[in-house]
N, C-alpha and C positions, 0 to 999 in steps of 0.2 A: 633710328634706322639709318646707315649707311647708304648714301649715293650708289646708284649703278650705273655702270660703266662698260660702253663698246668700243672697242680697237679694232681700226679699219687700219689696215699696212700690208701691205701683200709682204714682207718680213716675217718669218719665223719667231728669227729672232727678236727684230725688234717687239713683236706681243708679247714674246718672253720675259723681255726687261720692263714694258710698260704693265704688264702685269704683275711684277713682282713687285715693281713701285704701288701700285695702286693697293695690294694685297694690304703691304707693310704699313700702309696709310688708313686702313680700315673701310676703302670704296670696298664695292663687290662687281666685279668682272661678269657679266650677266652672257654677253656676249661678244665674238672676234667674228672678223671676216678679211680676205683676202683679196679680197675687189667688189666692184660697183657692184656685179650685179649681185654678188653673195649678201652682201650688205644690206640692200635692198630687199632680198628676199629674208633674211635675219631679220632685219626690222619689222615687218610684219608679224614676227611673234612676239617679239622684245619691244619693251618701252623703257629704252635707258634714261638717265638722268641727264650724264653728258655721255655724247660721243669725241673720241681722242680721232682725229683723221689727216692719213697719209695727202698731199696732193699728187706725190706720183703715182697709182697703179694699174696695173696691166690694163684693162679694158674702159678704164676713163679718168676724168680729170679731176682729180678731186675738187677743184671750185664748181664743177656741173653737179657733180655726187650733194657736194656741201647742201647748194637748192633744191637738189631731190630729196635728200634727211631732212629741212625745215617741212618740205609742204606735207610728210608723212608722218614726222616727228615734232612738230612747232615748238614742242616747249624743254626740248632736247638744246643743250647746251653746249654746240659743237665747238671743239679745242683742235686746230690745224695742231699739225708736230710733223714739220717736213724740214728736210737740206737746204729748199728753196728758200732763199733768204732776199730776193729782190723786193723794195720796198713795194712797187705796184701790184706782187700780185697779193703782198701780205695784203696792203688796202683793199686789194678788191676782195680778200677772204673776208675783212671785214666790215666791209660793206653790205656782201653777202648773209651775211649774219652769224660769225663764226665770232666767239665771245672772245679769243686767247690763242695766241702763237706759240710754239715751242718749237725753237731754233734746234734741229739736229746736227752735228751731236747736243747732246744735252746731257744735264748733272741730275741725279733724284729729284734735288732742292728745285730747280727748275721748273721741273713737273709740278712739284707739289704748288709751289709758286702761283704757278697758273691756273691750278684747281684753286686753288684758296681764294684766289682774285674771282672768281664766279660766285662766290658766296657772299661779297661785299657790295 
């Protein structure tokens, strides 16, 4: 059975692309959301494998979001995939418990990259 997979990004697009990547790769996109508190209420139905997570969007900060997903989700494999590229707040995503950075822009192989790396 294929990994499942939720995409937090307030982006249209970018779900679009991270879902196409995911598709081609044989994950299963279970569920999307476009901010904290959608996410939050998604999660309650959904128990994804990993969650893929924006830290810009509209209504909070993804490294607060990231510790609301571990205490509802613990064994949810959160993957940051943000712009933000300053080294402190990557540490403190992984600190937080976020397993994987994906530098935006990003390439497929990227993505896949750092799913793959959660399985080792």
């Amino acid at each position: 059975m294929s990994a499942t997979v939720m995409i937090i990004d307030d982006a249209v697009f970018m779900r679009n692309i991270l879902r196409a990547i995911m598709k081609d790769k044989g994950y299963s996109v279970i569920a999307e959301a476009a901010s904290g508190i959608e996410a939050m209420r998604t999660l309650h139905d959904h128990d994804p494998d990993i969650v893929i997570l924006d830290i810009i969007l509209p209504d909070t900060n993804g490294l607060d979001l990231l510790k609301s997903i571990l205490k509802v989700r613990p064994r949810a494999k959160v993957v940051i995939c943000s712009s933000i590229s300053q080294e402190p707040i990557i540490k403190k995503a992984l600190d937080y418990g976020a397993k994987a950075f994906i530098q935006k822009p990003f390439t497929p192989e990227k993505v896949i990259d750092a799913l793959e790396s959660l399985e080792a």
